[in-house]
NUTI-983119 format. One record per residue (C-alpha): residue in one letter; x, z, y. Coordinates in Angstrom, 1 decimal. Layout:
NUTI-983119
+-------+--------+--------+--------+
: torfi :   east :     up :  north :
+-------+--------+--------+--------+
:     A :      X :      Z :      Y :
...
+-------+--------+--------+--------+
END
This chain:
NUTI-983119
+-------+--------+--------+--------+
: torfi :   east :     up :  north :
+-------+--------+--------+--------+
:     X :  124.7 :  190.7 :  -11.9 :
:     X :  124.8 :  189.9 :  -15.3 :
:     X :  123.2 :  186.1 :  -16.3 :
:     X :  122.0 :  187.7 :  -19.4 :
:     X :  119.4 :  190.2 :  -17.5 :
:     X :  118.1 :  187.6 :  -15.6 :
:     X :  116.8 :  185.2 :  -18.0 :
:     X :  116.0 :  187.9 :  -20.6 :
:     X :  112.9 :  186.0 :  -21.8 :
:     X :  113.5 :  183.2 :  -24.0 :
:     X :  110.3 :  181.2 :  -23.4 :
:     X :  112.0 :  180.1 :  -19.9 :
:     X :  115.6 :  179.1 :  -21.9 :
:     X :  113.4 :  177.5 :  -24.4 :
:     X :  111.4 :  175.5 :  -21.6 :
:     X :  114.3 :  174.7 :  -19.8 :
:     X :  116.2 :  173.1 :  -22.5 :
:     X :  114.2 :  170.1 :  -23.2 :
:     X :  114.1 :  169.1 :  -19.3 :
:     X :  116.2 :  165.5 :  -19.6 :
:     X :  118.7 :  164.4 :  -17.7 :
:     X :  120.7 :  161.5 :  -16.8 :
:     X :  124.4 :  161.7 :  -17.6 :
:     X :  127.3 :  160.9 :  -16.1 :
:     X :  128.6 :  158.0 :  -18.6 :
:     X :  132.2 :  157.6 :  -17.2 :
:     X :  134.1 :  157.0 :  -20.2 :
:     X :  136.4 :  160.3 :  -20.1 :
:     X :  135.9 :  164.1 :  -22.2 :
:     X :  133.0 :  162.4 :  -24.5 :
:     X :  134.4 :  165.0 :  -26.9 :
:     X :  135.3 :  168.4 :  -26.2 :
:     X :  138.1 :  168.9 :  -23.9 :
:     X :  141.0 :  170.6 :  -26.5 :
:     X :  144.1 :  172.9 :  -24.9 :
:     X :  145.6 :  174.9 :  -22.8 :
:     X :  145.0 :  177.4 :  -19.7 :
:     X :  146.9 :  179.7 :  -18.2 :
:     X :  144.1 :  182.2 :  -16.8 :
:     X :  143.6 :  184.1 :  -19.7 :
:     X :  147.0 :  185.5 :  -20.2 :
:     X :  148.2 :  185.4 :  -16.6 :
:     X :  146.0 :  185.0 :  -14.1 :
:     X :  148.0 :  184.7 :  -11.1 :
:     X :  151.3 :  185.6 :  -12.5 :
:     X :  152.2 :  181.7 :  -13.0 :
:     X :  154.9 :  179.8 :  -12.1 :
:     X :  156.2 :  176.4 :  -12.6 :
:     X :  159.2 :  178.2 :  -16.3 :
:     X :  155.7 :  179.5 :  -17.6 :
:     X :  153.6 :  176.3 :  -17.6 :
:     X :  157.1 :  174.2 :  -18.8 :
:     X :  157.2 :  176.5 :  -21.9 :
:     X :  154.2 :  176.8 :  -22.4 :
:     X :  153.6 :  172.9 :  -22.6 :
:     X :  157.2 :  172.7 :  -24.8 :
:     X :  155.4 :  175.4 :  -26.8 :
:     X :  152.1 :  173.5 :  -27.5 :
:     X :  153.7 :  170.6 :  -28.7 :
:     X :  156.6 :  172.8 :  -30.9 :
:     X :  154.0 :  175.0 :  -32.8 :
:     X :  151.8 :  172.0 :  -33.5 :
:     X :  149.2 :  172.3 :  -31.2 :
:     X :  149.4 :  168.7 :  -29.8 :
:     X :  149.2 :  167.5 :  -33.1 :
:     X :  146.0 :  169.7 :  -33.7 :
:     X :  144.1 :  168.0 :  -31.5 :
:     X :  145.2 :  170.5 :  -28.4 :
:     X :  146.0 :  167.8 :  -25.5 :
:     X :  145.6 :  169.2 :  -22.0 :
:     X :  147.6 :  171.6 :  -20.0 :
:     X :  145.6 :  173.3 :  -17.4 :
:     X :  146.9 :  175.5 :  -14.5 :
:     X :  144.1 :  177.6 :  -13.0 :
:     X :  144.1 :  179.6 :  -10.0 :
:     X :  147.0 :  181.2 :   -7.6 :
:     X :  149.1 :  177.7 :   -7.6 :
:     X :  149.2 :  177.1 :   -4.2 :
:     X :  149.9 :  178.9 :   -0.7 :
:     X :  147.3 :  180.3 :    1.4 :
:     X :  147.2 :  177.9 :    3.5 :
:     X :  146.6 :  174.1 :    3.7 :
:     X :  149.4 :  172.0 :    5.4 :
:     X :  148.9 :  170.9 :    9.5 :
:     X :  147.5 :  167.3 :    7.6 :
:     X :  144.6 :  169.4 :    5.9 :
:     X :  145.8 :  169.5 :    2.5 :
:     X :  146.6 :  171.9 :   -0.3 :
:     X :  149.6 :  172.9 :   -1.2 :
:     X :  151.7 :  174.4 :   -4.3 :
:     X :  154.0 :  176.9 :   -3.3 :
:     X :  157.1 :  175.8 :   -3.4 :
:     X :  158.6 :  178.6 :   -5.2 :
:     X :  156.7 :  179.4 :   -8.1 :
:     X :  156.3 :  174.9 :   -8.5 :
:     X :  159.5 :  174.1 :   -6.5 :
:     X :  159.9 :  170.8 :   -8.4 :
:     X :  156.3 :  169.5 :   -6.9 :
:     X :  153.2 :  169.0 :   -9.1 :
:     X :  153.6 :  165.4 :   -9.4 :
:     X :  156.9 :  166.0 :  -11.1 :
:     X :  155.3 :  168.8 :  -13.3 :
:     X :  152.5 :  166.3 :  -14.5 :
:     X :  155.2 :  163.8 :  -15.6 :
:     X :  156.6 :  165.9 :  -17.5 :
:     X :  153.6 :  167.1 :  -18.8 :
:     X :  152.4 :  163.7 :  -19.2 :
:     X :  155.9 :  163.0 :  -21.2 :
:     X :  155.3 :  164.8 :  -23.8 :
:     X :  151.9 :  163.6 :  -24.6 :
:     X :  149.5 :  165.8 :  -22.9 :
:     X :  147.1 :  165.7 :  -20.3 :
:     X :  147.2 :  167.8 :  -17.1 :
:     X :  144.4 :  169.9 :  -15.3 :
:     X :  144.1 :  171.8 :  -12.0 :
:     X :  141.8 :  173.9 :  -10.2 :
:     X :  139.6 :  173.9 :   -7.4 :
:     X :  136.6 :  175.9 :   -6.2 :
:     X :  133.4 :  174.9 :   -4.6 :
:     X :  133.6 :  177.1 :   -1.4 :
:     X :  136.0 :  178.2 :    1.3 :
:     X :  138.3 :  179.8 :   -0.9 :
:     X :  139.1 :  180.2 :   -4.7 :
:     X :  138.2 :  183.3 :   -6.4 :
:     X :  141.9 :  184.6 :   -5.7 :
:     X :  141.5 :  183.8 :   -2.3 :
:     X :  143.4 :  180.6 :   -1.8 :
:     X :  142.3 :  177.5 :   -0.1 :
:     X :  139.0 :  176.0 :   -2.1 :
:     X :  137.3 :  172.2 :   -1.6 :
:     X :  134.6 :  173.1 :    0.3 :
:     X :  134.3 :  170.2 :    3.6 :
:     X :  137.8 :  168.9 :    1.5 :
:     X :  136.5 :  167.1 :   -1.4 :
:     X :  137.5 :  163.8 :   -1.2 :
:     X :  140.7 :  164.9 :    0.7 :
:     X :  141.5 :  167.3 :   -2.4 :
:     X :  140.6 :  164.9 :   -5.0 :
:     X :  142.7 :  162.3 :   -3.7 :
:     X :  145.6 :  165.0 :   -3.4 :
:     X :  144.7 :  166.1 :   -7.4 :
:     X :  144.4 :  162.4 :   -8.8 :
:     X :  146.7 :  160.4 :   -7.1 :
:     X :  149.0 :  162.3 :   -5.7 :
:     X :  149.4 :  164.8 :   -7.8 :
:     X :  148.5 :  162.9 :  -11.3 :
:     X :  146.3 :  165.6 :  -12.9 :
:     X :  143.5 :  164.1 :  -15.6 :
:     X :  140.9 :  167.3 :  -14.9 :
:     X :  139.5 :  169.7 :  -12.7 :
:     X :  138.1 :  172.9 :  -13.2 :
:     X :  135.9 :  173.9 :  -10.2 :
:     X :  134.8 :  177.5 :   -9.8 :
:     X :  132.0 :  178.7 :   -7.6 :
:     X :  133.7 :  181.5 :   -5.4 :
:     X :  133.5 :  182.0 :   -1.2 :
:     X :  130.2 :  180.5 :   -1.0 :
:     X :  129.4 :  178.9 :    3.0 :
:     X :  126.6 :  180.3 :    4.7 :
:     X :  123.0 :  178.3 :    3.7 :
:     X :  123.5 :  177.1 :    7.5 :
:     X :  126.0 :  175.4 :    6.6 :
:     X :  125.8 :  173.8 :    3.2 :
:     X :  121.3 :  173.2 :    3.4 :
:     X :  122.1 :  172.9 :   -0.5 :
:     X :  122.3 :  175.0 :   -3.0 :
:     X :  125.1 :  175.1 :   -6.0 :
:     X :  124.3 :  171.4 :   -7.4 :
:     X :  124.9 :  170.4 :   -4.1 :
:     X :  127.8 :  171.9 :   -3.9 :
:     X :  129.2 :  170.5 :   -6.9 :
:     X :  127.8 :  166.8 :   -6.4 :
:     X :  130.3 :  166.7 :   -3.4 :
:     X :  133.3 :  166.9 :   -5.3 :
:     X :  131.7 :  165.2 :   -8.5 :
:     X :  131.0 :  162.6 :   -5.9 :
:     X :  134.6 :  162.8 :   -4.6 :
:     X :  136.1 :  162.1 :   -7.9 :
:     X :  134.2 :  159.3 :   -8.5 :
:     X :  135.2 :  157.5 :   -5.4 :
:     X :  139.0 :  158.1 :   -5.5 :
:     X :  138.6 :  157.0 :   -9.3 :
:     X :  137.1 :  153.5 :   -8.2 :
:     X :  139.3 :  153.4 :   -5.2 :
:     X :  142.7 :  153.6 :   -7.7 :
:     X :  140.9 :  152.0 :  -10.4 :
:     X :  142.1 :  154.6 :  -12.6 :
:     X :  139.7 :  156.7 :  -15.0 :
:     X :  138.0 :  159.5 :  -13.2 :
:     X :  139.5 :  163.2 :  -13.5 :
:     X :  137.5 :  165.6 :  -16.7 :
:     X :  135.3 :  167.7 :  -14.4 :
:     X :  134.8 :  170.9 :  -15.7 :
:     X :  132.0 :  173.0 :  -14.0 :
:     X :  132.8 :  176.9 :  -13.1 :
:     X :  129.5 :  178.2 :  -11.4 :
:     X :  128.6 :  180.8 :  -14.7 :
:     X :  125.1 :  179.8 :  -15.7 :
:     X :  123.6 :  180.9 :  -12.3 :
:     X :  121.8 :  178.2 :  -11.6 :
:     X :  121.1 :  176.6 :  -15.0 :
:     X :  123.8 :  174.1 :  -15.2 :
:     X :  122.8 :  173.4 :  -18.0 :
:     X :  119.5 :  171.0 :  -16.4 :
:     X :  121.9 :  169.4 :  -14.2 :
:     X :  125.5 :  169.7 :  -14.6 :
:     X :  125.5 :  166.8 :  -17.2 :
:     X :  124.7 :  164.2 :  -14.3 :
:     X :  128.0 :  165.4 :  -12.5 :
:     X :  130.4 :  166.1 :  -14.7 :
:     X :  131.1 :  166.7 :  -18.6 :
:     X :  131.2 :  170.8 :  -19.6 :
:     X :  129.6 :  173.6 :  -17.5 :
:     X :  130.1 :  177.3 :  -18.0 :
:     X :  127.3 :  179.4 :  -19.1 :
:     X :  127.9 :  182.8 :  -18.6 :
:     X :  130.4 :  185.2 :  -16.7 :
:     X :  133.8 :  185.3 :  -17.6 :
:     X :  135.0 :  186.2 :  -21.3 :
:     X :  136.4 :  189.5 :  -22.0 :
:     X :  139.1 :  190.6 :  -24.5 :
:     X :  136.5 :  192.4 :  -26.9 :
:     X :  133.8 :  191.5 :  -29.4 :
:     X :  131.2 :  192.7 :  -27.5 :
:     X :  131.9 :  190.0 :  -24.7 :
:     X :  132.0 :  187.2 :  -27.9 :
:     X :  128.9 :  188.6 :  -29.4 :
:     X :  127.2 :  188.5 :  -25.8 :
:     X :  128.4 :  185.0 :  -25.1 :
:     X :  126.9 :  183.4 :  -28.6 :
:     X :  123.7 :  185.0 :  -28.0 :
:     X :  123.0 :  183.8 :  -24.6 :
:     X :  124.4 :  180.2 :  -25.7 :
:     X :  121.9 :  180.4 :  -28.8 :
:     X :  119.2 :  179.7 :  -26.6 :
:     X :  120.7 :  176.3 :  -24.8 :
:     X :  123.0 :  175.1 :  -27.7 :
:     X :  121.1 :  171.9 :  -27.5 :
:     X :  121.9 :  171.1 :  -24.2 :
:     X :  125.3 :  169.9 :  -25.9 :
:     X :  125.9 :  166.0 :  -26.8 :
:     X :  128.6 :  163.2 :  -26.5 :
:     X :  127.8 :  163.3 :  -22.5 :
:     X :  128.9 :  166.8 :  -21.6 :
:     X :  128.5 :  170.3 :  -23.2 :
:     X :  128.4 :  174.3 :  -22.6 :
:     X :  131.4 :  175.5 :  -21.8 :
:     X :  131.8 :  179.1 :  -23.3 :
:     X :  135.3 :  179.7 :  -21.5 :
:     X :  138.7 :  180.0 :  -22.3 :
:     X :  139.3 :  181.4 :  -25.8 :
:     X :  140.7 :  184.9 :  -26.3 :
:     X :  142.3 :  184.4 :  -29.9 :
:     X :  145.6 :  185.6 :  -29.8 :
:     X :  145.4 :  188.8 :  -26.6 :
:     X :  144.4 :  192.4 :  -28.1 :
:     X :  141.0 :  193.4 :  -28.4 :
:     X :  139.8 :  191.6 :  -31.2 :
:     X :  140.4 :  192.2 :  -35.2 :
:     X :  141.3 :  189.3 :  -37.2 :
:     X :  137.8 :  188.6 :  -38.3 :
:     X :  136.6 :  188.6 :  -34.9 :
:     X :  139.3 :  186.1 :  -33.8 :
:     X :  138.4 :  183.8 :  -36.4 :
:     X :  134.2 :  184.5 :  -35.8 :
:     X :  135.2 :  183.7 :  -31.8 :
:     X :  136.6 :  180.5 :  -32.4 :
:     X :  134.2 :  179.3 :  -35.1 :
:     X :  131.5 :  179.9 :  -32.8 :
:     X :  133.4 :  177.9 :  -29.8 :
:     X :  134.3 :  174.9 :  -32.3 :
:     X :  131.3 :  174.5 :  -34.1 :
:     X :  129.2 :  175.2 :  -30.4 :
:     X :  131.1 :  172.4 :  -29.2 :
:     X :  132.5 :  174.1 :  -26.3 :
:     X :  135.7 :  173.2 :  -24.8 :
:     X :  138.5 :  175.0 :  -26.7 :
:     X :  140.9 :  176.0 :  -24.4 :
:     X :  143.8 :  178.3 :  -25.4 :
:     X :  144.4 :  181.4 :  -23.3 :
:     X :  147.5 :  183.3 :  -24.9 :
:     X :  150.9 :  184.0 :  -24.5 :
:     X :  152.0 :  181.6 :  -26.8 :
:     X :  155.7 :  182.8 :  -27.2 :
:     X :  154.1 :  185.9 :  -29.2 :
:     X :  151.5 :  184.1 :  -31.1 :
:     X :  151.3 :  185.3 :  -34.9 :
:     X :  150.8 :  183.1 :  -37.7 :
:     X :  147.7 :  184.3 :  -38.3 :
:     X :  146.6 :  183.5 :  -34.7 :
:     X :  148.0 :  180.0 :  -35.1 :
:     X :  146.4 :  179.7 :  -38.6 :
:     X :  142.7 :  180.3 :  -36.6 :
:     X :  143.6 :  177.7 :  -33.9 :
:     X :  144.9 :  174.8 :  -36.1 :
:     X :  142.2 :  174.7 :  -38.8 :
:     X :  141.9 :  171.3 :  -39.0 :
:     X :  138.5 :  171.0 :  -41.0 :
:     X :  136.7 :  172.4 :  -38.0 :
:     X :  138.8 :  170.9 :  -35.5 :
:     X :  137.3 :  167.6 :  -37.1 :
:     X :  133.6 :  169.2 :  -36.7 :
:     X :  134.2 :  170.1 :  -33.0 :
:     X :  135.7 :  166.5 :  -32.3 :
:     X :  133.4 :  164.4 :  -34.8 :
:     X :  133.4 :  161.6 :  -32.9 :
:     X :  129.7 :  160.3 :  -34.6 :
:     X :  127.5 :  163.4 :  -34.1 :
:     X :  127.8 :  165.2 :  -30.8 :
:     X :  125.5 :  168.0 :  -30.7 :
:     X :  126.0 :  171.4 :  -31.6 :
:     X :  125.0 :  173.9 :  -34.1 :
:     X :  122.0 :  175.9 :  -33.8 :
:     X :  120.4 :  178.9 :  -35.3 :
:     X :  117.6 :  178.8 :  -37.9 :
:     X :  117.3 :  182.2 :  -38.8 :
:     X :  118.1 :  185.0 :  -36.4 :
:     X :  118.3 :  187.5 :  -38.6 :
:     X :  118.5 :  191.4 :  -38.4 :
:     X :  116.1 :  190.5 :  -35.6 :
:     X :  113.4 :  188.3 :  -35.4 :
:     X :  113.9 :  184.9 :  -34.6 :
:     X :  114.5 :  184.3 :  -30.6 :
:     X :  115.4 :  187.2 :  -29.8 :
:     X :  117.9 :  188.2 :  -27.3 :
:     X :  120.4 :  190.7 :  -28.7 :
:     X :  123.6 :  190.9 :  -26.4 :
:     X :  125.5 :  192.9 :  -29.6 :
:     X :  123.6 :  191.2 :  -32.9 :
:     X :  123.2 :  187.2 :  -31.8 :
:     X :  121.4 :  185.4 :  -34.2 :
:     X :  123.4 :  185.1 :  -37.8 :
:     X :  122.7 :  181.6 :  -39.7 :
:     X :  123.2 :  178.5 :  -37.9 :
:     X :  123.6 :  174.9 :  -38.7 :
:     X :  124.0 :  171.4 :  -37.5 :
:     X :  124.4 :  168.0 :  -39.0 :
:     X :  128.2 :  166.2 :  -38.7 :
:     X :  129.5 :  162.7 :  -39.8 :
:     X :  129.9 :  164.0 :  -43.5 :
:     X :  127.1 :  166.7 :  -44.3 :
:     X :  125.6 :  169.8 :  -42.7 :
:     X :  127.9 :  172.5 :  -41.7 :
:     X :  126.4 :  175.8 :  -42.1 :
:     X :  128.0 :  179.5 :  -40.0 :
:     X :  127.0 :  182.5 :  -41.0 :
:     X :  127.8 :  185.3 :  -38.6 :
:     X :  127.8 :  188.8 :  -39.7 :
:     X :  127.5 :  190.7 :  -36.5 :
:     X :  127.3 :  194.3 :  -38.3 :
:     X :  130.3 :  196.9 :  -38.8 :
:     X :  130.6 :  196.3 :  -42.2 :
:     X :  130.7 :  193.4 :  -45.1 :
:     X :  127.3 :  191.9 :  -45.2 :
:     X :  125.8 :  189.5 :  -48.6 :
:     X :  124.4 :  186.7 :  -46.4 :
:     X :  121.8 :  184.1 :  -48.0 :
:     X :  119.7 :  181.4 :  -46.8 :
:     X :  117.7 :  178.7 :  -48.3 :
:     X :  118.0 :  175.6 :  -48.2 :
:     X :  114.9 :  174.7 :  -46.9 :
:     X :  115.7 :  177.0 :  -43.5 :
:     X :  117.9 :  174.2 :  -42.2 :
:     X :  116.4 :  171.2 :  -40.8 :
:     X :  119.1 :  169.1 :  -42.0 :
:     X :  118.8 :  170.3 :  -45.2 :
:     X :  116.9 :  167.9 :  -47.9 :
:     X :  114.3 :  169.5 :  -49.9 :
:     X :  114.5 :  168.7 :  -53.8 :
:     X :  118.2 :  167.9 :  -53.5 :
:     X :  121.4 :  170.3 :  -54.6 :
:     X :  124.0 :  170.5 :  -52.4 :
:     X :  128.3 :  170.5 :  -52.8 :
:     X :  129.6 :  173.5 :  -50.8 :
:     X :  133.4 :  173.4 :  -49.3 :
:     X :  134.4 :  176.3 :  -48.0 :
:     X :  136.0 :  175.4 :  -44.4 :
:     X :  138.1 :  178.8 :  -43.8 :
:     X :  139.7 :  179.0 :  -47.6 :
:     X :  139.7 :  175.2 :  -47.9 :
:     X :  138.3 :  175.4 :  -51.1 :
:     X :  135.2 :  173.0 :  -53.5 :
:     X :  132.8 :  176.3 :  -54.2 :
:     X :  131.0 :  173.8 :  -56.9 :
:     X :  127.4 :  173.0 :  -55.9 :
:     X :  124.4 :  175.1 :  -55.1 :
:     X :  120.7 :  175.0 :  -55.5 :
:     X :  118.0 :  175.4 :  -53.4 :
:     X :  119.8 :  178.6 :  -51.6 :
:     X :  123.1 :  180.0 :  -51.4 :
:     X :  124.8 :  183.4 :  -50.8 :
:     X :  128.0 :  184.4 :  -49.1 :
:     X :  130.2 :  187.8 :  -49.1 :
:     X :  130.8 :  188.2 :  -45.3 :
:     X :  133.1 :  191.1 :  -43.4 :
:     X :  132.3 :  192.7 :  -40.9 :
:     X :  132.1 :  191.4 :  -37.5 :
:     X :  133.5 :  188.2 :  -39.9 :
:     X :  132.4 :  184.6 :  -40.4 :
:     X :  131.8 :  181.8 :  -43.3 :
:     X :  131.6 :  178.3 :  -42.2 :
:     X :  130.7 :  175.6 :  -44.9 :
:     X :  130.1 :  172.2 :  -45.2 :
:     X :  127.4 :  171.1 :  -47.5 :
:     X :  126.9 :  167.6 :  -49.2 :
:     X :  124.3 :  166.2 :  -50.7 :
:     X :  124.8 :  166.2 :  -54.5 :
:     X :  121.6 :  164.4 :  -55.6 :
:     X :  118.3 :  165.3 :  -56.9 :
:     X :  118.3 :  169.3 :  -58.3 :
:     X :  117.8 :  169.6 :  -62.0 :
:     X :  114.4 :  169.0 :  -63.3 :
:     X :  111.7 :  171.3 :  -64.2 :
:     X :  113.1 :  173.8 :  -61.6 :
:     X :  110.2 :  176.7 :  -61.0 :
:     X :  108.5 :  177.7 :  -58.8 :
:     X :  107.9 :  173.5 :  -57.9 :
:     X :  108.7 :  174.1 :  -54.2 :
:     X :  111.4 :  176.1 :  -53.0 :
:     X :  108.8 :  177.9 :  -50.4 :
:     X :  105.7 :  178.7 :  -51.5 :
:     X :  103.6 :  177.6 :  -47.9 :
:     X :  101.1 :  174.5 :  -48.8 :
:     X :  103.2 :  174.1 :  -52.3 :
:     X :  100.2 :  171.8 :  -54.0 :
:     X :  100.2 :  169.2 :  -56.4 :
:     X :   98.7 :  166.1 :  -56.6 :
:     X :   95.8 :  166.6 :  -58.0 :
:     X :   95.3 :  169.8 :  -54.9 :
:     X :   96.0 :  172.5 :  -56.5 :
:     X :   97.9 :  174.7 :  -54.3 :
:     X :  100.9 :  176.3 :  -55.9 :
:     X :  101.4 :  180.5 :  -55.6 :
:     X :  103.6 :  183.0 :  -56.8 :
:     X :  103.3 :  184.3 :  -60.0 :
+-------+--------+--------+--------+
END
């Protein structure tokens, strides 16, 4: 069923964003986890050669140095079976020199390591999940094993008999589980990464357990899977802060299906969201364009700022009115505040090149009366400084994120007085109107 049918009213998404919780303040993934999985391009066809190079790989093309720190292996590591003791195991011929081994190597070169796990009796490729084996698989993940993060899926559900709990529950147990091994080793707790799809609103919860949760189904290798994603995440974007975030899944830049504009859009979206940004491509082939989209290091700075932790959001839908869900045209012009000014993303969601404006005043962050310095983030370029609105050349299915600084007061005697019209009066109470 697809999450977006089900909550296609946004008065509920809107209600059920400001619902507090308390968060899990443990000290690790305060920023966006930054890296590497290995679903995306192979799903089950991994072995221990693939995740090498592709760890060598990240740290030759300058992804470590980007900011791109964890290795994750996903499902279809281990054998079918647990061991006679109860535990899982990797099979020993696609990992025959041991996951402890693989982590220090891993580890050796700078990175961080990550494994998978699922809430229920099995993992969505059918091999053995955590379910009644939490603390028994954390131990066997952390301090056996050595990985820093696991991602936990939501496959092979028990029977309500047998949980009397529903998917929180089901997740507590293993958030709980790493919690305990991590005080028992007095070592910092494993990054856990949430993998239960929206269903059940993780984004109320989730933030008490552990620090990213995904929110929809699985990402596809097509625009209309990013488009669909952004909308349903315009809704809960402020869910995100310093104490765990929406997870919009692993990123498809660099697999087919998706024009260079729309690789470039995708990631924009993810980094400025503040989602996880996971890579998910066979690196060996990456183009230099690809690698140009994943390594820009202005937004990279925007996704990890480590003094503002909350994510953009839209203030202007758009070709449609404002809060409304549109699975192929998600709302356009959105903004957010950073350590050094307001960064502004306008998405063009239409088949062709769109002239994209706003005003200033549309932006909460945004100071009225003041002009404002515009860099460019994708062309890395000083586009000299703008009043009261500004205007953009986008291309289709394309993207222009800038970062606007306050430049001081705007010249004087600008007119109209006010930059919108709506209870414009002066001083003495005259109210201002359009000539």
């Amino acid at each position: 069923m697809s999450i977006q049918s089900r909550l296609a009213t946004t008065a509920t998404i809107l209600l059920s964003v400001v619902t507090q919780v308390d968060a899990l303040n443990n000290g690790v993934a305060q920023l966006p986890v930054m890296g590497y999985n290995t679903w995306n391009a192979y799903h089950c066809d991994i072995n221990q050669n693939l995740v090498v190079t592709s760890t060598n790989l990240m740290k030759s093309l300058g992804l470590l140095d980007a900011g791109y720190n964890y290795i994750n292996i996903d499902d279809c590591y281990a054998l079918k079976n647990r061991s006679a003791a109860g535990l899982i195991v990797a099979d020993p011929v696609k990992f025959p020199m041991g996951m402890a081994n693989l982590t220090s190597y891993i580890h050796s070169l700078g990175f961080k390591a990550g494994i998978y796990s699922d809430s229920g009796w099995q993992t969505c490729a059918g091999f053995p999940g955590s379910y009644s084996n939490e603390l028994v698989d954390a131990q066997t993940f952390h301090s056996s094993w050595g990985f820093d993060l696991l991602k936990y899926d939501n496959c092979a559900v028990p029977y309500d008999s047998i949980t009397h709990e529903g998917t929180l529950g089901r997740f507590k147990r293993m958030s709980d589980a790493i919690a305990s091994v991590a005080a028992t080793t007095k070592t910092a707790p494993m990054v856990f990464s949430l993998c239960e799809w929206g269903w059940k609103q993780p984004w109320l919860w989730a933030k008490e357990l552990g620090q990213s949760w995904r929110t929809t189904g699985d990402i596809g290798q097509s625009w209309d899977s990013i488009t669909s994603i952004i909308n349903f995440n315009s809704f809960i974007a402020p869910s995100t802060d310093f104490y765990g975030r929406n997870d919009l899944d692993i990123l498809e830049v660099g697999n087919s299906g998706l024009t260079y504009d729309e690789a470039r859009s995708h990631w924009t979206a993810w980094a400025l969201l503040k989602s996880p940004l996971l890579i998910g491509t066979n690196l060996s082939a990456i183009t230099k364009e690809n690698l140009d989209i994943l390594t820009n290091r202005e937004i990279i700075a925007i996704n990890q700022d480590p003094v503002v932790g909350t994510s953009i959001t839209p203030f202007r839908w758009g070709i449609n009115p404002d809060w409304t869900s549109n699975s192929s045209f998600p709302a356009q012009y959105w903004s957010g505040q950073t350590q050094n000014g307001t960064v502004i993303m306008l998405l063009n969601t239409l088949n062709q090149e769109a002239s994209m404006s706003f005003n200033f005043t549309e932006s909460p962050w945004l100071r009225w009366g003041r002009q404002y310095s515009v860099r460019d983030l994708w062309t890395h370029t000083d586009n000299g400084t703008a009043v009261r609105s500004f205007t953009a050349q986008v291309p289709a299915h394309g993207v222009a994120a800038l970062l606007l600084k306050d430049a001081g007061d705007e010249p004087a005697g600008l007119s109209p007085p006010c930059a919108v019209y709506y209870k414009c009066t002066d001083q003495n109470g005259t109210l201002v109107t359009a000539n």
